[in-house]
Each structure stands twice: as C-alpha cells, then as structure tokens.
VOGU-3710 file (C-alpha; in Angstrom, 3 decimals, decimal comma):
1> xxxxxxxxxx> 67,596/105,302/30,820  68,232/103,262/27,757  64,919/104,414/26,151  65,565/107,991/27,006  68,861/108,030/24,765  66,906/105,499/22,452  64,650/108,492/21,779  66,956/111,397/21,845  69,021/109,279/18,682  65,190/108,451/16,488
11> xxxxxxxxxx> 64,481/111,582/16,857  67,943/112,871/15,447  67,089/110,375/13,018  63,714/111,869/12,161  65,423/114,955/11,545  67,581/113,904/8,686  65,637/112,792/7,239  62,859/115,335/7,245  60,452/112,989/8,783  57,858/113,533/11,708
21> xxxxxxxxxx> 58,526/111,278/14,999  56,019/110,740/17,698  56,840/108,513/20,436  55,207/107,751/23,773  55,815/104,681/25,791  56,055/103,199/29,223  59,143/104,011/31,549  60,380/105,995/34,253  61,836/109,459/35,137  64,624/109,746/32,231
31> xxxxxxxxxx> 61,947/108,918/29,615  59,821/111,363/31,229  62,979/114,188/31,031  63,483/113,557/27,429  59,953/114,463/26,489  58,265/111,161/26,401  54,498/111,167/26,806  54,778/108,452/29,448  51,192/106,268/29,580  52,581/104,310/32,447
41> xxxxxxxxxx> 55,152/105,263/35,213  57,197/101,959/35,625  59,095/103,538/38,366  58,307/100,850/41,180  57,285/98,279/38,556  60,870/96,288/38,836  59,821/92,932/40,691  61,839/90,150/40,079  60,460/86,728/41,236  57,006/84,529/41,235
51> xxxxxxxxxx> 55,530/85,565/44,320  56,555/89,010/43,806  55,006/89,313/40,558  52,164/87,740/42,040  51,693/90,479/44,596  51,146/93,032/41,799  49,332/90,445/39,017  46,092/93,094/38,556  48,265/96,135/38,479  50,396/94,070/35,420
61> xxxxxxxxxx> 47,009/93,136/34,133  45,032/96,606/34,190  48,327/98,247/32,600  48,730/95,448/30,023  44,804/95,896/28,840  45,493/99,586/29,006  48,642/99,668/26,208  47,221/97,162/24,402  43,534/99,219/23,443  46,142/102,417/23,336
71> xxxxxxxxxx> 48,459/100,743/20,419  45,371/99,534/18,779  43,351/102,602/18,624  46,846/104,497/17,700  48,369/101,717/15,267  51,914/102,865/15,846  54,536/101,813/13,013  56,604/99,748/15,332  56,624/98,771/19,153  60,099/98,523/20,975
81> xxxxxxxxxx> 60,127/96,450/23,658  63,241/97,206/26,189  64,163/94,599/28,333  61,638/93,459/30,982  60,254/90,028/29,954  57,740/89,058/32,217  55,431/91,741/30,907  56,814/92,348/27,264  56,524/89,016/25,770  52,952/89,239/26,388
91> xxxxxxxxxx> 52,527/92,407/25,450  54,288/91,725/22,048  52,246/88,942/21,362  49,458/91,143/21,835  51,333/93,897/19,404  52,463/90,733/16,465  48,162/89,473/16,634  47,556/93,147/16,055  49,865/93,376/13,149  51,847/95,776/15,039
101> xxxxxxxxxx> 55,480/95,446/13,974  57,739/94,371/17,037  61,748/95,144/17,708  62,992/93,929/21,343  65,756/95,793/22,294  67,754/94,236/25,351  66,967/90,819/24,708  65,778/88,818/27,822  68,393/86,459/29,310  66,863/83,214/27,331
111> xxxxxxxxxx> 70,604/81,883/27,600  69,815/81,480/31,702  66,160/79,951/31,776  63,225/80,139/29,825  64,934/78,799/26,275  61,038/77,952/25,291  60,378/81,693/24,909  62,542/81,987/21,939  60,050/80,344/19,863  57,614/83,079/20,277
121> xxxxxxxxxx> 60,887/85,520/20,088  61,336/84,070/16,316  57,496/84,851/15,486  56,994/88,332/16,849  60,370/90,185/16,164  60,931/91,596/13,059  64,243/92,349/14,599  65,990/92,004/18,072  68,762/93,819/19,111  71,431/93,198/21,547
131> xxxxxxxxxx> 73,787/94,327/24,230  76,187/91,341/24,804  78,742/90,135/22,325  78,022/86,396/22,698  74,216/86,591/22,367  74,660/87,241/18,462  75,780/83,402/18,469  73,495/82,623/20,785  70,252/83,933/19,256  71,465/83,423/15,362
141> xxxxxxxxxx> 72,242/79,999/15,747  68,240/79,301/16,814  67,001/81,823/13,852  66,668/84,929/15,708  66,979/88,418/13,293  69,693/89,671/15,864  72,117/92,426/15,815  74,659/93,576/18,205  74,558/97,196/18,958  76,968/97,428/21,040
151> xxxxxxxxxx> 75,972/98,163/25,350  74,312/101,493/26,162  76,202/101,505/29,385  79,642/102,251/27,902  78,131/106,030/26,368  75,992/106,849/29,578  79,169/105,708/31,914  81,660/107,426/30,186  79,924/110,689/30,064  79,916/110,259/33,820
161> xxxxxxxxxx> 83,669/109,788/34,305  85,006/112,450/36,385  88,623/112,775/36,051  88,822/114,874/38,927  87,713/112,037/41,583  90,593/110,531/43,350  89,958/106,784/44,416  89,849/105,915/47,920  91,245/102,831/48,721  90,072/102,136/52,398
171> xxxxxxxxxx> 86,194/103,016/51,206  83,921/100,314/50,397  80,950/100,497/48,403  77,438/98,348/49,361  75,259/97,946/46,415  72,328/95,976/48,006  70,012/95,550/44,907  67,035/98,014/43,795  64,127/95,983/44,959  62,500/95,715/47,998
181> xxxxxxxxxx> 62,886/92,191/48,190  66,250/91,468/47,752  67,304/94,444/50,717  65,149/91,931/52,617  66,727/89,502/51,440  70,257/90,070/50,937  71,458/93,530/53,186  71,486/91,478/56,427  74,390/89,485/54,936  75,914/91,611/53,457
191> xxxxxxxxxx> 75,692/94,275/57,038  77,005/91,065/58,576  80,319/90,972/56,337  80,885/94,813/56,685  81,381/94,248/60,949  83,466/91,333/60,238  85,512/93,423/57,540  85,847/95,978/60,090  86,911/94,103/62,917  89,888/92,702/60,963
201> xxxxxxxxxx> 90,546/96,210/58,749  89,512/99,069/61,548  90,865/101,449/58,580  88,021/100,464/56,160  85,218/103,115/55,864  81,384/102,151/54,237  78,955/103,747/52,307  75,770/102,533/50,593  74,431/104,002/47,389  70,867/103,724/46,996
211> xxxxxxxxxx> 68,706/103,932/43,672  65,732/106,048/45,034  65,084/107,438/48,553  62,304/104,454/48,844  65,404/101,546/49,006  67,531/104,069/51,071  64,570/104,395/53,878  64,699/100,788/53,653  68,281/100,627/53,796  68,838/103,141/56,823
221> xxxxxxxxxx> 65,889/100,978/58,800  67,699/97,502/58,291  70,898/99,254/59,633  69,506/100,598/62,582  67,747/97,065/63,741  70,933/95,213/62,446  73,048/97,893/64,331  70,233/97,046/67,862  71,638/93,271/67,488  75,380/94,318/66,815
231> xxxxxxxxxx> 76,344/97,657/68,347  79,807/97,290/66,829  78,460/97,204/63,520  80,859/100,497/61,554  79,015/103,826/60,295  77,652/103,415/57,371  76,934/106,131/54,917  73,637/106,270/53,133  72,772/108,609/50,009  70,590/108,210/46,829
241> xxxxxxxxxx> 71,189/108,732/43,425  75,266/108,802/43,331  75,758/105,090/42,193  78,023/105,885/39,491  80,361/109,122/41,564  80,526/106,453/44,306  81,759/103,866/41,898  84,501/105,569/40,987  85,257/107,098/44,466  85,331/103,562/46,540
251> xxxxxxxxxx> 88,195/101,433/46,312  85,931/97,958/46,254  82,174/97,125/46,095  79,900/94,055/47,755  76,582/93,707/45,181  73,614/92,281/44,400  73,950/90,652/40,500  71,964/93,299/38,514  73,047/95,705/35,982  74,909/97,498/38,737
261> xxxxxxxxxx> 78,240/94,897/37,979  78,480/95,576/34,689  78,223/99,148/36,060  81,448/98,756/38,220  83,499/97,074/36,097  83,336/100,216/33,580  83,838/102,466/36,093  86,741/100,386/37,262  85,240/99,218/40,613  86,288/95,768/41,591
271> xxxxxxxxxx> 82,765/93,782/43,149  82,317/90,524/45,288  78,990/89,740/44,297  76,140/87,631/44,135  72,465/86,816/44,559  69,637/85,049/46,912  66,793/84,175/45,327  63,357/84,042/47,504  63,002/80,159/49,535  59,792/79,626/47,784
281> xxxxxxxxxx> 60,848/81,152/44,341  63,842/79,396/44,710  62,646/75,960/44,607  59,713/76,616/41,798  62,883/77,823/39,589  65,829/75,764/40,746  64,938/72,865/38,437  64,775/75,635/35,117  68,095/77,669/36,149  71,418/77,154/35,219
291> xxxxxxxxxx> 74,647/79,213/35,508  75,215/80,356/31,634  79,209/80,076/30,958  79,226/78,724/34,634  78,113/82,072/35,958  75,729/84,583/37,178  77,202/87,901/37,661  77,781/89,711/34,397  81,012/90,468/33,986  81,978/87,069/34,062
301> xxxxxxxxxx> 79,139/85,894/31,601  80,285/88,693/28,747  84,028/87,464/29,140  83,791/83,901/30,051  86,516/84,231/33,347  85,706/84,812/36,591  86,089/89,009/36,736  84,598/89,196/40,046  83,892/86,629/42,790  80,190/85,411/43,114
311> xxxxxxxxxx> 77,905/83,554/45,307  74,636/82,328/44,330  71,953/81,612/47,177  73,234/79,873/50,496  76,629/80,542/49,043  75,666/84,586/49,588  76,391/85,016/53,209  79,340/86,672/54,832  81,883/83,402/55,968  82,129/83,761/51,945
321> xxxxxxxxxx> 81,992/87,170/50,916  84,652/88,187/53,737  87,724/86,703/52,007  86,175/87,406/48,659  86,467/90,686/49,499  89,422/90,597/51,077  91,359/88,831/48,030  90,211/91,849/46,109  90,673/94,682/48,514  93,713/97,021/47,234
331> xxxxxxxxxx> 97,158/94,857/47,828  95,062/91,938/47,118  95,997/88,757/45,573  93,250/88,802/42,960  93,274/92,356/42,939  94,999/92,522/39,642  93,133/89,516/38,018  90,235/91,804/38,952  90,902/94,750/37,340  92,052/93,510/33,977
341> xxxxxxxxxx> 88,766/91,245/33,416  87,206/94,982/34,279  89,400/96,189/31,137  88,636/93,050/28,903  84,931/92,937/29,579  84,468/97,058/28,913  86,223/96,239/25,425  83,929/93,240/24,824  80,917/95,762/25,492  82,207/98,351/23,089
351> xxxxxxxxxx> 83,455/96,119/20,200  81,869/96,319/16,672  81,337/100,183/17,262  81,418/102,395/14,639  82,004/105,547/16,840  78,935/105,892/16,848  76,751/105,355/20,315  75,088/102,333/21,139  72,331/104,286/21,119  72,628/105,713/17,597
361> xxxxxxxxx> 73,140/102,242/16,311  70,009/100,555/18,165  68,031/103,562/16,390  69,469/102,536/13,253  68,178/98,968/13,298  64,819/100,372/14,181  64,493/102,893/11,991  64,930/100,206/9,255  62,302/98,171/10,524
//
C-alpha cells in the first residue's frame, strides 16, 4: 500500500523533471495495481515471530538470493526498503556491500527491541525516513540521517472517509490480526469476550473484518468450533476487505496491536487492544522486549497517554478485555478520554506537513538521494 503511492508520487516526480523512472520491487496486490513489475509476491510473506519465520527460512532464503543477483545484474540507483526488518536488513546489507545506495522507509521499531541493529542502520542508509513524530529524536540522537515524512495512513484514510456512513453505536468491530498465527492465537479470547459482552448488553451486534478471504476461512472455522463449545456464543458477521467502511460504521473495536490501531483511531474508532505473543517465542524474546513509552499499542506510543486500553500476553484474555471494552463502549466513562487521544494522535501523525502527502514528501527525500 505504502509503496504503491510511494511509486505513483516518483513517478510524478520523474515527470517534472523530464526524467525516465523504472521501478520494480517486491510487494503485494496494490504494488501490482500501480504498475509495478513485482519479482516477488509478498502477499502471505507477513510472519511475525521465531518459529514462524523458521517455518518459511528457505522460502526467505531462495527469495533473498533471488533480489540480490537481480539488483546486481540491474545496478539500480537506489534500493528502498519499506518496513519489514527481518528480511530487509539483510537484504540491505547485501545492497550497501554491493555499493547499491540504500533509503529505509518505515523504519523498524528499534525503539521496542533490537537497539543493536541501529549500528548497521547508521552504515547502510544514506537516508531513513519516518512515520512517527518521536522517532526523529529517537534515531538523530544515535546518528541516524532521519527525516519525518509525515504517516502515509492519514492520505490513504482520509480518501476513504465516507461522510455518508452513519455510526452505529450497538455494533462492535473484531479485528483479530492478519496472520495465521495470531487468529490461533488470539480469536478464541477475544470470541470468549464477545459472549460475555453479549450476555450483559443483548443489544450489542458483531462483525469481523478480515484482510483476505484466507484469515476470514480461518476466522469463520474458529467460530463455528468455538460456537460447538458455547452455543450461546452471538452471530457474528464475517466479510473481507472492508476494514476501513467497518471502522467507521462500528461504534467500538477489540484488536490485535498491528497497524490496524493506528487505523481506528483516524477513522475515529475507539479499540481495546492488545497482543499474545507465541509460548515459545515468548520466552526467547521476553528478556529483549520492553514496552517503549510504557506501551505497545500505537496510539499510545505516538502520543505518550494511554488512547486505548491494552493487554500484552496473559493480560489478553477476556476477564480483562470485558470492562475494557465496556469503559469505552458509547456512554462510557473513558469513552471521551478515548476519543480525544484519537484526535491528538491523528494530529501528531500529520504534523510537519506541507500539504503535501506523506507520500509526496517520502519521494522527495528519495529522489534526493
């Protein structure tokens, strides 16, 4: 998504000034759309986790040796790198011994774990560009070339606001992550809060956006074995692809910590939400993670208050997220709180702007390089 509007602005670029842009990359269906030559489909490639990465090590290796002797043999003028750190810092190391110039835009989440990567961040980069206010302070004060450019999410979001959409405020929205792992990990509970919810607000009604039809199947199988175990579990609606129309049509949200929070808060959705982190991978990262600003959801990172209640691990399970949700439900006593730290953190996001898009900025910065 971001490198799809990433493109659309170089190439606007290009234009004025009368040069000749060719870009290809790897990404997923909105690269594709905006005329991309796409060498690898990173569709299903989102794993978060040790022992999920390890379940797909040779497919990261055969698609790292396969970029690598493509960028070689085409000796592009400058690799971006967006987001995904796992893969990217070794693939930029790979791109900075090649004397390929390197820009990472969407810097990983050093501030959280893995501070020893920046480092190698400082070598490779010639510049690295940012979506979150505070990481300019962050990054410059260990020598990082870093520029804000403001959060892609505020131009793709607002584009999507429909004035016409009136809010319900009996519907709640489940947003139960976009990887396969954390549905198995994390729907149960959250299924488990939506027939205690009921039980106590018979008026509520629930629907679950899915990314792709993949998590949905998932989604709609864990409901009917959940539903096997708990007949008075409430309907639950299922559909794919709608995230951001239900966002704006649900009066409060349960999610999985992702980019789907800061999501919400734009569109004005007030969240509980949290994460659960694999036993195993759990206790190999433990010792290396700590909350940054004394939390994990994003909202409450960018402005430093807690925008949205969050549980992290055994914390995520429905005795907690039940009057979470309730204290935020419409008449709620931290209802309000809620939705001005939604205000505060989509004015963070789009600070420093230039009326210009994110976007356009990001583009900028590269084009420089």
């Amino acid at each position: 998504m971001y490198g799809a509007r990433l493109a659309d602005a170089l190439r606007r670029l290009a234009a004025e000034q009368g040069e000749e842009l060719e870009l290809s990359g790897m990404g997923g269906k909105a690269m594709m759309a905006a005329g991309i030559p796409v060498k690898v489909d990173s569709t299903e490639l989102g794993v978060m986790g040790i022992i999920e990465v390890l379940k797909l090590l040779f497919k990261f290796i055969a698609i790292y040796f396969h970029l690598v002797k493509a960028a070689r043999r085409e000796r592009p003028d400058t690799v971006v790198l967006i987001d995904y750190p796992g893969f990217n810092l070794l693939f930029g190391l790979a791109m900075y011994f090649s004397g390929i110039r390197v820009v990472w835009y969407i810097a990983p989440h050093l501030w959280i774990w893995g501070k020893w990567r920046i480092p190698i961040l400082r070598k490779i980069c010639a510049k690295v560009l940012v979506i979150f206010p505070f990481e300019v302070e962050y990054f410059g004060a260990r020598r990082l070339r870093t520029v804000f450019t403001g959060h892609p999410l505020i131009d793709i979001l607002e584009s999507k606001k429909d004035p016409s959409i009136r809010r319900d405020p009996d519907l709640v929205l489940l947003l139960p992550g976009s990887r396969k792992g954390e549905i198995s990990r994390m729907f149960s509970h959250i299924l488990e809060t939506a027939l205690e919810l009921h039980r106590r607000h018979p008026e509520l009604k629930f629907r679950l956006s899915a990314p792709r039809e993949k998590i949905a199947a998932q989604c709609r199988e864990t409901i009917r074995q959940f539903r096997l175990k708990q007949p008075g579990l409430p309907d639950i609606v299922v559909s794919v692809g709608d995230t951001n129309v239900c966002q704006q049509l649900a009066g409060t949200g349960i999610a999985v910590c992702g980019t789907v929070t800061v999501e919400s808060a734009v569109m004005g959705l007030p969240l509980v939400a949290g994460y659960r982190f694999g036993t195993l991978n759990y206790l190999l990262i433990w010792p290396y993670f700590r909350p940054f600003r004394g939390f994990i959801a994003m909202p409450n990172i960018i402005t430093g208050t807690p925008v949205f209640p969050e549980f992290l691990q055994f914390g995520f399970k429905a005795c907690n997220l039940l009057p979470a949700l309730e204290s935020i439900l419409p008449g709620g006593d931290k209802r309000q709180a809620a939705v001005d730290g939604m205000k505060r953190m989509t004015d963070l996001l789009r600070e420093g702007g230039s009326g210009r898009s994110a976007g356009h900025r990001a583009a900028e910065e590269i084009w420089r390089v």
